[in-house]
Backbone as JSON Lines, residues from 0, in Angstrom:
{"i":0,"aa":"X","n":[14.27,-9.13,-7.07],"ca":[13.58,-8.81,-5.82],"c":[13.64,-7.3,-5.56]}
{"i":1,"aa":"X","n":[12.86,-6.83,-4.84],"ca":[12.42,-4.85,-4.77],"c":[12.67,-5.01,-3.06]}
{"i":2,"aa":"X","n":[13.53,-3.79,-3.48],"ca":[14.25,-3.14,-2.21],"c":[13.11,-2.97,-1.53]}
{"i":3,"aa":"X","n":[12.31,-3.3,-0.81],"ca":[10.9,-1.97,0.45],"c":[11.94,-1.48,1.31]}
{"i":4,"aa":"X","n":[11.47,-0.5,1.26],"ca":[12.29,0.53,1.91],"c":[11.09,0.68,3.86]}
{"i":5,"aa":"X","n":[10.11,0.67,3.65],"ca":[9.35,0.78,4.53],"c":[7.91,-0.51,4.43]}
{"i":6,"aa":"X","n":[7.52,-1.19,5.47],"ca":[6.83,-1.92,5.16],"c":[5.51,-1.61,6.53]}
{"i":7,"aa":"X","n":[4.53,-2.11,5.81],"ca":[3.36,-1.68,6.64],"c":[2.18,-2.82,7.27]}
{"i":8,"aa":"X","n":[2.31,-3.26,8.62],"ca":[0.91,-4.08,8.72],"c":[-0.36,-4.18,9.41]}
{"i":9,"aa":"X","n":[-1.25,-3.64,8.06],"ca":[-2.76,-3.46,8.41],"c":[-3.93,-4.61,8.31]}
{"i":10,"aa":"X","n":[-3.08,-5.74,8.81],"ca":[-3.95,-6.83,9.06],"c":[-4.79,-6.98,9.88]}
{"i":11,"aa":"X","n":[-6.83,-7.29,9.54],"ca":[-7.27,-6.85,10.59],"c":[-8.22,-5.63,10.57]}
{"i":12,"aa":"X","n":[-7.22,-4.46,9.94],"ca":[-7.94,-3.31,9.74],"c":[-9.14,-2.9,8.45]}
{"i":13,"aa":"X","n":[-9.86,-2.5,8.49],"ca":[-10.92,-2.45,7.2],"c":[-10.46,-0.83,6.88]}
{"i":14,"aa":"X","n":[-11.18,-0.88,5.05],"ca":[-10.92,0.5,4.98],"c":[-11.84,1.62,5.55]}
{"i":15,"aa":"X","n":[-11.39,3.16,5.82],"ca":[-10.3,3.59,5.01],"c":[-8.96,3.18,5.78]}
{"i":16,"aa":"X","n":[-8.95,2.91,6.76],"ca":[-7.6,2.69,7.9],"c":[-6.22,2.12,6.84]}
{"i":17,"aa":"X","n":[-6.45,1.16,6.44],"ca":[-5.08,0.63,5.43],"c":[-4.13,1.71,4.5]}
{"i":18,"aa":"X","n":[-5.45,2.86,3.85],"ca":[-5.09,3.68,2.92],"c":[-4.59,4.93,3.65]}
{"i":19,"aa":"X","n":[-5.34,5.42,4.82],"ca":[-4.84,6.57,5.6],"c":[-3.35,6.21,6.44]}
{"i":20,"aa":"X","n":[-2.97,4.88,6.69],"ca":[-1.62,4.55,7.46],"c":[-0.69,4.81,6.27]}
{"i":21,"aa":"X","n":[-1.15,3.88,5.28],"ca":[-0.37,4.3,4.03],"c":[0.25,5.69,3.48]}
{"i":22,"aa":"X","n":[-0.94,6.92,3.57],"ca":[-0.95,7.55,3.26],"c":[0.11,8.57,4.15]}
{"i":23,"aa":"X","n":[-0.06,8.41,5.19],"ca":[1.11,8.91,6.51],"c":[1.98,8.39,6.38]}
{"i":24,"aa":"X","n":[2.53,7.32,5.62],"ca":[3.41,6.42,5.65],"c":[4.77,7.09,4.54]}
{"i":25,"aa":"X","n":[3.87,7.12,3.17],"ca":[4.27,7.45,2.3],"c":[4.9,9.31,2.36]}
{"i":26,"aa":"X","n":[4.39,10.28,3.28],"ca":[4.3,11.4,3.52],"c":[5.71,11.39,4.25]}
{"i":27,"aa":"X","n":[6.23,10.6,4.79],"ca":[7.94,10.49,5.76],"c":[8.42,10.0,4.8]}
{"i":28,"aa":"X","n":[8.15,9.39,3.68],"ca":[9.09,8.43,2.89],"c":[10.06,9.83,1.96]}
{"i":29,"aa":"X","n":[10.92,8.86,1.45],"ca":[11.37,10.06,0.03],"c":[11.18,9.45,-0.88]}
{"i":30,"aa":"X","n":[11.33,10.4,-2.36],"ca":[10.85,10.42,-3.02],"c":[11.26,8.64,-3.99]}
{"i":31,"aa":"X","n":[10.72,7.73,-4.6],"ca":[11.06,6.66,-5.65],"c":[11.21,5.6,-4.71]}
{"i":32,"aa":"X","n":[11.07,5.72,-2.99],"ca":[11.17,4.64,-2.27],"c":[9.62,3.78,-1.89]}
{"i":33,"aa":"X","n":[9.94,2.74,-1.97],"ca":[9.12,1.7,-1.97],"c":[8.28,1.2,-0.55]}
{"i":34,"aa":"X","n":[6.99,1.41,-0.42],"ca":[5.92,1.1,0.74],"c":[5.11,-0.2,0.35]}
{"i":35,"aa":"X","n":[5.56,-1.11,1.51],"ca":[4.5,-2.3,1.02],"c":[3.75,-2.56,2.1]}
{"i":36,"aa":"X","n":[2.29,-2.77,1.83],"ca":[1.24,-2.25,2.79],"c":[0.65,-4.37,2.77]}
{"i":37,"aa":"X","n":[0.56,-4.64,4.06],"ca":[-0.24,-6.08,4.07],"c":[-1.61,-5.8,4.63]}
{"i":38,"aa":"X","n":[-2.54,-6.29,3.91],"ca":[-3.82,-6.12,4.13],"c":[-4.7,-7.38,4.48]}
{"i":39,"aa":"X","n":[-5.77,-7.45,4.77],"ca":[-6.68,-8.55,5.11],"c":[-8.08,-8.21,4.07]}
{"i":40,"aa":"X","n":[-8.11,-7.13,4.14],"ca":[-9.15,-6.35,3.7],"c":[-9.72,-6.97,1.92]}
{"i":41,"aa":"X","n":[-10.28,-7.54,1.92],"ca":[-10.68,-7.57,0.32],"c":[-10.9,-6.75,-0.55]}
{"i":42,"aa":"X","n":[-11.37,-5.44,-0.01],"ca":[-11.88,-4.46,-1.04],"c":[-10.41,-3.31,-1.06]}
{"i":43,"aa":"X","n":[-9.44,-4.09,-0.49],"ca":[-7.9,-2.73,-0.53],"c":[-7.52,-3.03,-1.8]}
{"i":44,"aa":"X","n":[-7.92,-4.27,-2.61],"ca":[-7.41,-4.17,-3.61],"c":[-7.6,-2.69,-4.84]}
{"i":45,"aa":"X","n":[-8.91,-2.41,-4.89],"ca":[-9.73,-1.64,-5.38],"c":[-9.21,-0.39,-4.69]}
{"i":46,"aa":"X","n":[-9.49,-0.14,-3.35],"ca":[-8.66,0.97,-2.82],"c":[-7.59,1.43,-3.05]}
{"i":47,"aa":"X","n":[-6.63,0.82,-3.0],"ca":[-5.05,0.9,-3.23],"c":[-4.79,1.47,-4.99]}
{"i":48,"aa":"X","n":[-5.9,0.66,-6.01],"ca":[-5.62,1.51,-7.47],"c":[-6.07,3.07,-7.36]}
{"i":49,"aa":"X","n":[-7.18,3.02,-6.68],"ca":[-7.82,4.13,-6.57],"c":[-7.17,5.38,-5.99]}
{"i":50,"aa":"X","n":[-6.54,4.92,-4.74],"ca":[-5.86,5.84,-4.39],"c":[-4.35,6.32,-5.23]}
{"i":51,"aa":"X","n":[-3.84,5.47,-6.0],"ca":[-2.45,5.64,-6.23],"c":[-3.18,6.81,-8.03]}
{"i":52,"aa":"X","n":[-3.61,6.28,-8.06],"ca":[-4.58,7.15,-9.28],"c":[-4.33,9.05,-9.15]}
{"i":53,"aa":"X","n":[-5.3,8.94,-7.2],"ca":[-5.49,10.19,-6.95],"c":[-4.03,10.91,-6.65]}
{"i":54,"aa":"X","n":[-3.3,9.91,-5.72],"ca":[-2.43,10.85,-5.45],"c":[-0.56,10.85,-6.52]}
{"i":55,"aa":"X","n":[-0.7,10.5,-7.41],"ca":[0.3,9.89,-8.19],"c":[1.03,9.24,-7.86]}
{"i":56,"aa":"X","n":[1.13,8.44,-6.93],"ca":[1.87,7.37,-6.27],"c":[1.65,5.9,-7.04]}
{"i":57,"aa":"X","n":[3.34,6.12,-7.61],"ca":[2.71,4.3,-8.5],"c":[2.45,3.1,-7.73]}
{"i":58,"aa":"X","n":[1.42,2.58,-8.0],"ca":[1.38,1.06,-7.72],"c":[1.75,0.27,-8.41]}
{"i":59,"aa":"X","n":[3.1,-0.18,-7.64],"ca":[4.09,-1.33,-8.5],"c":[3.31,-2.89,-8.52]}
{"i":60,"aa":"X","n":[3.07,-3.34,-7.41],"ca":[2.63,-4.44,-7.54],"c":[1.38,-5.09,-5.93]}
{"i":61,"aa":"X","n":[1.03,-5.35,-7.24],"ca":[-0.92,-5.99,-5.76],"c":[-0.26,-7.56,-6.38]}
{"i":62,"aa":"X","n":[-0.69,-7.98,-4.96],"ca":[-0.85,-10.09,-4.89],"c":[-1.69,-10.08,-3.95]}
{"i":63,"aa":"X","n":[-2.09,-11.66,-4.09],"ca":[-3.13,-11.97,-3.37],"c":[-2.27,-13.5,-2.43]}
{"i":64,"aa":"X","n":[-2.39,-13.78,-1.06],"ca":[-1.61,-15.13,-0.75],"c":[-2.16,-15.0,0.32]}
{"i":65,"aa":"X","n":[-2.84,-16.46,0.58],"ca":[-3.01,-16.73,1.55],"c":[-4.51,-16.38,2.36]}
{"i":66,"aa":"X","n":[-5.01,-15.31,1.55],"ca":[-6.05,-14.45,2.1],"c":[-5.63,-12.99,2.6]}
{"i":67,"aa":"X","n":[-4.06,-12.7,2.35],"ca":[-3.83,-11.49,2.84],"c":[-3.49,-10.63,1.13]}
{"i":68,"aa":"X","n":[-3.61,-9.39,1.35],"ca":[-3.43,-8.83,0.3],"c":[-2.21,-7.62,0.25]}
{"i":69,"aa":"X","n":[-1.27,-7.57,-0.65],"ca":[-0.34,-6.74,-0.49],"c":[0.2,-6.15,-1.5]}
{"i":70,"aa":"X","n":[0.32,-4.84,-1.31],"ca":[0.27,-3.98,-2.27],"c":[1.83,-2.99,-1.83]}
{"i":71,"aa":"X","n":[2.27,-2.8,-3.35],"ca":[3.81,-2.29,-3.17],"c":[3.34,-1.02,-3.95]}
{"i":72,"aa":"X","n":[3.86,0.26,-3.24],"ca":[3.52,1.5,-3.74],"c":[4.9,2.25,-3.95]}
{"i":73,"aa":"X","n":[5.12,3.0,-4.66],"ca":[6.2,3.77,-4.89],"c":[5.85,5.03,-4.52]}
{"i":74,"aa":"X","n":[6.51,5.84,-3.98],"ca":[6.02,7.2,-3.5],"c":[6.89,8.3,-4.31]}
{"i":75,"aa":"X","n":[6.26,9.2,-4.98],"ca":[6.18,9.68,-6.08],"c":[7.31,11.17,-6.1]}
C-alpha cells in the first residue's frame, strides 16, 4: 500500500479545474511525496498523463471505480 502524503477531492469538477488544484497542490508538496487526486471527470484520465509528461511529475498510478477516477502523482 502507498503512503499519500496529500490527497485531493475534485469530484464534480470538469477540466482544467482537477489539473490546476493538482497543480497548486503538488507546488506545497516536497519533493518524492505522493498526491492522489479523485476525479469524476472522464477525460482526467488523458489529462493527468498529459500533464505529468509536461511537468515531470510521475504518474504512479490511474484506476477507474465506481465511475470516479483517481490518479496518484509523485511530485518530482
Amino acid at each position: 500500500m502507498m503512503q499519500i502524503d496529500k490527497e485531493l477531492d475534485t469530484r464534480g469538477l470538469n477540466c482544467p479545474l482537477p489539473i490546476l488544484k493538482a497543480k497548486k497542490a503538488l507546488a506545497e508538496m516536497s519533493s518524492g511525496h505522493l498526491l492522489k487526486v479523485v476525479c469524476t471527470d472522464p477525460g482526467s484520465t488523458r489529462d493527468f498523463q498529459a500533464f505529468a509528461k509536461q511537468t515531470g511529475n510521475e504518474l504512479v498510478e490511474q484506476q477507474t471505480a465506481g465511475g470516479e477516477f483517481i490518479h496518484v502523482l509523485k511530485r518530482r
